[in-house]
C-alpha positions in Angstrom: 99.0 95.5 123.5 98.9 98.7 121.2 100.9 99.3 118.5 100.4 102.7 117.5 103.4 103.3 115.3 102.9 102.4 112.0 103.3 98.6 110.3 105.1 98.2 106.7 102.6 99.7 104.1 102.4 97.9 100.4 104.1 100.1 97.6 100.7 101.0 96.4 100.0 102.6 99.6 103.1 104.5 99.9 102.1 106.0 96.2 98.9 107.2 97.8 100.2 109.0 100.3 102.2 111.2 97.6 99.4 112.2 95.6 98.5 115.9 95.8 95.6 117.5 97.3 93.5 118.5 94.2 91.8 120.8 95.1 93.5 123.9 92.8 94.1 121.1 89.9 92.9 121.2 86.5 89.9 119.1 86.1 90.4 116.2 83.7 87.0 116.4 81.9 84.2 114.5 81.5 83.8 111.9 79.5 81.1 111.6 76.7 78.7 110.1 78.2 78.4 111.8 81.3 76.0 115.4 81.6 76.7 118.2 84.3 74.9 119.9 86.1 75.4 123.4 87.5 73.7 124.3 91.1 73.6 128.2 91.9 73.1 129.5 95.7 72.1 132.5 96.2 74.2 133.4 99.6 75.9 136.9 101.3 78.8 136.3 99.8 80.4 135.6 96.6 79.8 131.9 95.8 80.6 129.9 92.1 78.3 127.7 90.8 78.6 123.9 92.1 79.1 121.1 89.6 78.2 118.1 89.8 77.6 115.1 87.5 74.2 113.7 86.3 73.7 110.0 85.4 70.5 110.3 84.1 71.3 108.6 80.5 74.3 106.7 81.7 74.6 102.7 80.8 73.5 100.5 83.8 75.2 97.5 85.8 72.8 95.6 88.0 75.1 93.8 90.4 72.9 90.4 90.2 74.7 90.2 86.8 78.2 90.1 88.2 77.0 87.2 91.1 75.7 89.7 94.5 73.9 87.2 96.4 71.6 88.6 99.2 73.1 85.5 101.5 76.8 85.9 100.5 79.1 89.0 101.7 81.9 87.4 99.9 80.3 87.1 96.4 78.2 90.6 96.6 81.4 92.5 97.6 83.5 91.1 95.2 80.2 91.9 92.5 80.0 95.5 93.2 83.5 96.2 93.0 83.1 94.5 89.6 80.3 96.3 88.4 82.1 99.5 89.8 84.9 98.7 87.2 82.9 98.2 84.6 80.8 101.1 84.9 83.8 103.0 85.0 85.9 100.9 81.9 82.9 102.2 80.2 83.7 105.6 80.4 80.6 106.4 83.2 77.6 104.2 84.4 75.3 103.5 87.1 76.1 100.5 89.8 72.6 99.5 90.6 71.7 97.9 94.1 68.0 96.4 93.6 65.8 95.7 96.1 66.9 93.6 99.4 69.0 93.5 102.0 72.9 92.8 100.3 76.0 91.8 103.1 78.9 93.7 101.7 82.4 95.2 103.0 83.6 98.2 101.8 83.1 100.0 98.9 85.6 101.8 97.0 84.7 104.2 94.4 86.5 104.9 90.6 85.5 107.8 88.5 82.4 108.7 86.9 80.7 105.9 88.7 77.3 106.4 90.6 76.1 104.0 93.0 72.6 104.0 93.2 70.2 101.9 95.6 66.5 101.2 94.6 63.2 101.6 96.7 63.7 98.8 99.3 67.8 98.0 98.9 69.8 98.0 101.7 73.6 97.9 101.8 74.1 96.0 105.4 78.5 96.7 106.2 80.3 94.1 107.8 81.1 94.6 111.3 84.3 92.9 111.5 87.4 95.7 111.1 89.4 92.9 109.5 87.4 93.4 106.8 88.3 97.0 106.6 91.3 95.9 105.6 94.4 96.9 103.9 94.4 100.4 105.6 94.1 103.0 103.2 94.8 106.7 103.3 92.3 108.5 105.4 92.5 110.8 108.8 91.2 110.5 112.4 89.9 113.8 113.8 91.8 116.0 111.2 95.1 114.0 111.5 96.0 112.2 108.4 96.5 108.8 108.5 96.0 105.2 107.4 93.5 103.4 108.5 90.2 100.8 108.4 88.5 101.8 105.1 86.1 104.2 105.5 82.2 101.6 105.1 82.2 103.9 101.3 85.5 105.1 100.0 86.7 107.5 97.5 89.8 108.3 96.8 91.0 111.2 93.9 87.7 110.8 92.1 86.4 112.9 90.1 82.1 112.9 89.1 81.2 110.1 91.8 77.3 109.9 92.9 75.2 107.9 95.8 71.5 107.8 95.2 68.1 106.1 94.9 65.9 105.9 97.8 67.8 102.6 99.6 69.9 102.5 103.1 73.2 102.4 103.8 73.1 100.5 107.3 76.3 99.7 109.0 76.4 96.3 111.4 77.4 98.1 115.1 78.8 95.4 116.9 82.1 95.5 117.2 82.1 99.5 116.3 79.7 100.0 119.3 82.3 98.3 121.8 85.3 100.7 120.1 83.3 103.7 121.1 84.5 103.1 124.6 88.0 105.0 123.6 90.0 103.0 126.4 93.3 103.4 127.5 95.0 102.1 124.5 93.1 104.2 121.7 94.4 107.5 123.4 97.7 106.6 123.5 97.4 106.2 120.0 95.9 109.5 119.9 99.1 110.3 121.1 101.0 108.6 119.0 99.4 109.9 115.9 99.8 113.4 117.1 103.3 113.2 117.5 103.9 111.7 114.3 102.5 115.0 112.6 104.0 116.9 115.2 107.5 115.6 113.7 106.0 115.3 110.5 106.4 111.5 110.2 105.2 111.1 106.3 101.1 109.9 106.6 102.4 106.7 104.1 103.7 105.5 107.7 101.1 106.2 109.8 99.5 102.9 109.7 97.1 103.4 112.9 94.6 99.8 112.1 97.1 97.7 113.7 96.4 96.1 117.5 94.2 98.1 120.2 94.4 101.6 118.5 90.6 101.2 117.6 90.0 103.9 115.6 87.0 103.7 113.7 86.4 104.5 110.5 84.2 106.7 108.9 80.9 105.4 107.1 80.9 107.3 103.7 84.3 109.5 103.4 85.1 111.1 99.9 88.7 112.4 100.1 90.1 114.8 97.4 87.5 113.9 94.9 85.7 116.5 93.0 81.8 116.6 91.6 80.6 114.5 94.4 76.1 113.9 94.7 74.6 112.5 97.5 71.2 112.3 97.1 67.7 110.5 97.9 69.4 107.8 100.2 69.0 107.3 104.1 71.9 106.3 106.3 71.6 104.4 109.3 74.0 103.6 112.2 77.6 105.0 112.0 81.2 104.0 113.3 82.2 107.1 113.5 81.4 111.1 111.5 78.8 109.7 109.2 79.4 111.7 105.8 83.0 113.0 105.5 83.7 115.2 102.7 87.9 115.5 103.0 89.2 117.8 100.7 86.6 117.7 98.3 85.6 120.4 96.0 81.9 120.6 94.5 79.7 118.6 96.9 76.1 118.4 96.8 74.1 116.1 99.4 70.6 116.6 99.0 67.3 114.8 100.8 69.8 112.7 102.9 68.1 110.9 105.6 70.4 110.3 108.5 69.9 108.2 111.7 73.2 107.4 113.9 73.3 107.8 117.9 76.7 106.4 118.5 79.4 108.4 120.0 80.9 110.9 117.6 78.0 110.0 115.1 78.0 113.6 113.1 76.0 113.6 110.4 78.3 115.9 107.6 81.3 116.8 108.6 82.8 119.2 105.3 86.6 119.0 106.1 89.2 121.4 104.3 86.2 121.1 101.4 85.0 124.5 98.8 81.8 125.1 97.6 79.4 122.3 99.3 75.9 122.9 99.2 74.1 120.3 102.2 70.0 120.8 101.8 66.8 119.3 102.3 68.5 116.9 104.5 66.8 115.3 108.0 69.2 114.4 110.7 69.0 112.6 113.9 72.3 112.3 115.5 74.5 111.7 118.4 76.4 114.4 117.9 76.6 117.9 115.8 74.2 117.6 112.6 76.9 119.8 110.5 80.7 120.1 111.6 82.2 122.6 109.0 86.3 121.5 109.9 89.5 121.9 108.2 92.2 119.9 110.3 94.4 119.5 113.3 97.6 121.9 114.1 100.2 120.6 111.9 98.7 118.4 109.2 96.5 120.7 108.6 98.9 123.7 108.8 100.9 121.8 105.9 98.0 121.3 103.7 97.1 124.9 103.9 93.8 124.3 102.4 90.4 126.1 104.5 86.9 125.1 104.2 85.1 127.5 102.2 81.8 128.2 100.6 79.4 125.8 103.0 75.8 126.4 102.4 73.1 123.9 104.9 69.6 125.1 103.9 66.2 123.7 104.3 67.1 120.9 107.2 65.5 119.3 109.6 67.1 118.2 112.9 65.4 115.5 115.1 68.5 114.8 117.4 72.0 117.0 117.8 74.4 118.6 119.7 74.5 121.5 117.6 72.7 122.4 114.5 76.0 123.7 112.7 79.6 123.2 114.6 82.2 125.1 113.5 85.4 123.6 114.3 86.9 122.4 116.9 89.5 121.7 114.2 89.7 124.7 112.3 93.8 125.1 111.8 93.3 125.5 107.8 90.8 128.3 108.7 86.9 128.5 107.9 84.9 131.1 105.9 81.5 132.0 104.1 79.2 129.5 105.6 75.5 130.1 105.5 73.0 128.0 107.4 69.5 129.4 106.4 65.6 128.2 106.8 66.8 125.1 109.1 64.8 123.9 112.2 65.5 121.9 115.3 62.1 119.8 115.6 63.0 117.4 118.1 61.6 118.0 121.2 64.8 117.1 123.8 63.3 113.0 124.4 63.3 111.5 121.1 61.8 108.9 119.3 61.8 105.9 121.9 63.1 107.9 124.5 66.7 108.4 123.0 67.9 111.5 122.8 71.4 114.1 122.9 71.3 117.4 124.9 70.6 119.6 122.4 73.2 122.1 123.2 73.7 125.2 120.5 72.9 126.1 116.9 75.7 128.0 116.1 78.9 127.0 118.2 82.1 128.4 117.1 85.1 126.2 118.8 88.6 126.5 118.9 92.0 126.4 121.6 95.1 127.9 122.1 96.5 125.2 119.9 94.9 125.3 116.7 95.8 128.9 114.5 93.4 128.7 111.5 90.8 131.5 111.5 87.1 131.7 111.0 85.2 134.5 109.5 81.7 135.4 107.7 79.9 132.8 109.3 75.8 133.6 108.6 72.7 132.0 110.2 69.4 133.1 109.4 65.8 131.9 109.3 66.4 129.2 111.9 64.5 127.9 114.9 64.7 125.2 117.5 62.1 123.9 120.3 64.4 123.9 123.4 68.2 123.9 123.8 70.3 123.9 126.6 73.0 126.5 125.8 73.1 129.2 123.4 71.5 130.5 119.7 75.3 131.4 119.4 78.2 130.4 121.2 81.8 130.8 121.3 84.7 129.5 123.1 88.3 129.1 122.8 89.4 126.9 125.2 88.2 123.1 123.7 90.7 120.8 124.4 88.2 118.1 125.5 90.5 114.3 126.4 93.8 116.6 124.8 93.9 119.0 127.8 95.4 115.8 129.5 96.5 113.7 126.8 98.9 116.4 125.6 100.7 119.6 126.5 100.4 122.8 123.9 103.4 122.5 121.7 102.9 125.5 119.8 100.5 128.3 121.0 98.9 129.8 117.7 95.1 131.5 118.7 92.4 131.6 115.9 91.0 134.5 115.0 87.1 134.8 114.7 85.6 137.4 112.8 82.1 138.3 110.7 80.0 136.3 112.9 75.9 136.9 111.7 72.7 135.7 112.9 69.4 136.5 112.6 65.5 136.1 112.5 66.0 132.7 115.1 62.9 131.6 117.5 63.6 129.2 119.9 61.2 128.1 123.0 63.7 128.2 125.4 67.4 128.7 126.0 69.9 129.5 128.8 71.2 132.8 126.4 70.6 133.7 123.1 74.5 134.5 122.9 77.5 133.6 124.7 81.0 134.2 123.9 84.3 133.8 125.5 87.8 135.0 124.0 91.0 135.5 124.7 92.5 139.1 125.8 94.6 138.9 123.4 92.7 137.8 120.4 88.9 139.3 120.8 86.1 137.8 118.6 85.5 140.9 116.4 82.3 142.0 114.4 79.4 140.2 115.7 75.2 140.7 115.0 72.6 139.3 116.7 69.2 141.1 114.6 65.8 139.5 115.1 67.0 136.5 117.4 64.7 135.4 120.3 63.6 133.2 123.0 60.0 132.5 124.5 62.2 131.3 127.7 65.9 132.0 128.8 67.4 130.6 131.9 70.1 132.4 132.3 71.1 135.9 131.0 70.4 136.9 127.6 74.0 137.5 126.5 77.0 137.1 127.8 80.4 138.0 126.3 83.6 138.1 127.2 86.4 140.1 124.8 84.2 141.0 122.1 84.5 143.6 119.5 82.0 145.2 117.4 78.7 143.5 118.4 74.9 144.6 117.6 71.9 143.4 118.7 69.2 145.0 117.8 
């Protein structure tokens, strides 16, 4: 039977949950040994420099010499998390996964630590959730709670890296079955909702207790600042793949993504500023790039948007969308750019699996979620064949909540500055569609240089809209 309201938490936990959101804090330095490095974007709007840390000269900890054993989960967890501590008594250092295949459970992160995996390594993550636990401070679907650790886990670090050219690979089997969101896992949907509805504190939402099944992320950095991804390939996903929560200066860069599970994003930038996503190849079940920032309430309370998202340069095999935007958006969205990205796959897929390759820009929101979104820019993009639109927008998303839940506070989101241009796809059903409310119109829209060889249905379609060009 589900138990969806939350079990005792340890005091350590409860602690956690008080922390602050760091995002406006002072940064507490870097240490001696650790270089940064400053990535500029050039983008249409003002934008400061991302910084992130570089391990190049920093002291190295093999975890062979703290007892990993390729045949031994127990004794290769408990070796990274030693080698993590040491790397990070030492001020910074490098964690370094050689070559092989290495069982672990989860990973937790401390500062100034980078984890890096060699040519040929492979991280393989336990499939059993009772190795996920104790729960620890995370969210499900922009609702903050605690939960089965996120596969890699960060919490309030500052200057943490992945790299190397090894896999992450998470073990499906038991994840795989959980994506079947039965009976029981929406009713603790519900439950979770109402306790930020009533603003239960998050230290006792403990949602990994009996048949709530909500997975946990694969890589999740929450309120840590100075994060790199970069060089590694990610296969297979419980749940959004790379989850930047609250996060400010975020690099991920020639990430390789594979995961076809159900709600299998590949980056999903949540209530994070100035996050630069390029080079990347993804090949998903869902949206390649969610830009979020929270549900209703929790995210009304941290009253913290997502701002300054750049995705340049990508590839996208597999995807619902190219870029998402929303559907939870409460903390508002603004100055994203998605430039010179292409949708390559060609609707079947390698081996026959594929997603319906739906829109490249969808904006998504409901009656329920306030927030707003504004100077949103795509340029430079094209795509082979898609079902739906070049750029879409809808405000009524409710998805399984239209029935699981009644609107308990109406608040509409208003969507504004919304850019694209120079986009060639092969065929489409419109090269824009848009549907508003009365009494909230979408307002300043461009469509300049976008195109289709094919459209199936008409070429745009809008429906309370103010301002819009195409020319």
């Amino acid at each position: 039977m589900t138990n969806a309201l939350a079990a005792p938490l340890s005091r350590r936990s409860v602690l956690y949950a008080g922390f602050a959101v760091p995002l406006l804090g002072a940064c507490a330095g870097w240490p001696r040994s650790l270089s940064a490095k400053q990535v500029s974007v050039t983008v249409p709007f003002d934008m400061p420099s991302i910084t992130v840390p570089d391990f190049t000269g920093a002291q190295r900890f093999v975890i062979t010499d703290f007892g990993a054993s390729q045949g031994d989960q127990t004794a290769t967890s408990a070796a990274i998390a030693k080698a993590i501590d040491a790397a990070h008594a030492a001020g910074s250092g490098t964690v370094v996964i050689p070559e092989g295949t290495w069982p672990t459970g989860p990973i937790h992160f401390k500062s100034h630590v980078n984890l890096y995996l060699a040519k040929g390594a492979v991280l393989l993550f336990s499939e059993k959730p009772e190795d996920y636990l104790p729960a620890v401070q995370t969210s499900w679907e922009g609702i903050e709670c605690f939960n089965y650790s996120p596969l890699v886990y960060a919490f309030e670090c500052e200057n943490v890296a992945i790299t190397g050219e090894g896999k992450l690979k998470a073990k499906l089997d038991v994840w795989q079955l959980w994506y079947k969101r039965l009976k029981p896992h929406m009713d603790a949907l519900v439950a979770l909702y109402n306790m930020a509805y009533h603003n239960v504190p998050v230290a006792e939402r403990n949602m990994a207790v009996g048949d709530n099944n909500l997975r946990p992320h694969f890589v999740q950095f929450n309120r840590c600042r100075n994060v790199l991804i970069e060089d590694i390939s990610v296969e297979d996903s419980p749940f959004w793949t790379i989850h930047p929560l609250l996060c400010r200066d975020v690099v991920i860069r020639r990430v390789k993504i594979r995961a076809h599970g159900h709600n299998n994003d590949g980056v999903d930038p949540e209530m994070s500023q100035n996050v630069l996503i390029e080079d990347c190849l993804f090949d998903q079940g869902d949206d390649a790039v969610s830009v979020k920032s929270g549900r209703d309430m929790d995210a009304w309370r941290l009253n913290t948007p997502a701002k300054n998202i750049v995705v340049r340069n990508c590839r996208i095999r597999n995807g619902h969308q190219l870029m998402a935007i929303g559907s939870e958006l409460s903390g508002g969205i603004e100055n994203v750019f998605v430039d010179n990205c292409h949708f390559i796959g060609d609707g079947k897929g390698e081996d026959g699996w594929a997603v319906p390759i739906n829109n490249l820009l969808f904006v998504k929101t409901n009656e329920r979620r306030g927030g707003f979104v504004k100077n949103i820019h795509m340029s430079n993009v094209s795509a082979t064949t898609i079902k739906g639109s070049i750029l879409a927008v809808e405000t009524d998303v409710l998805y399984q909540w239209r029935t699981l839940l009644p609107t308990y506070v109406r608040k509409l989101t208003p969507i504004e500055g919304l850019h694209v241009s120079n986009i060639a796809v092969g065929e489409a059903k419109h090269l824009c569609a848009i549907s508003a409310e009365a009494e909230m119109p979408v307002k300043n829209v461009s469509l300049r240089g976008v195109t289709a060889q094919t459209l199936t249905g008409a070429p745009v379609v809008t429906k309370n809209v103010e301002g819009f060009v195409n020319s």
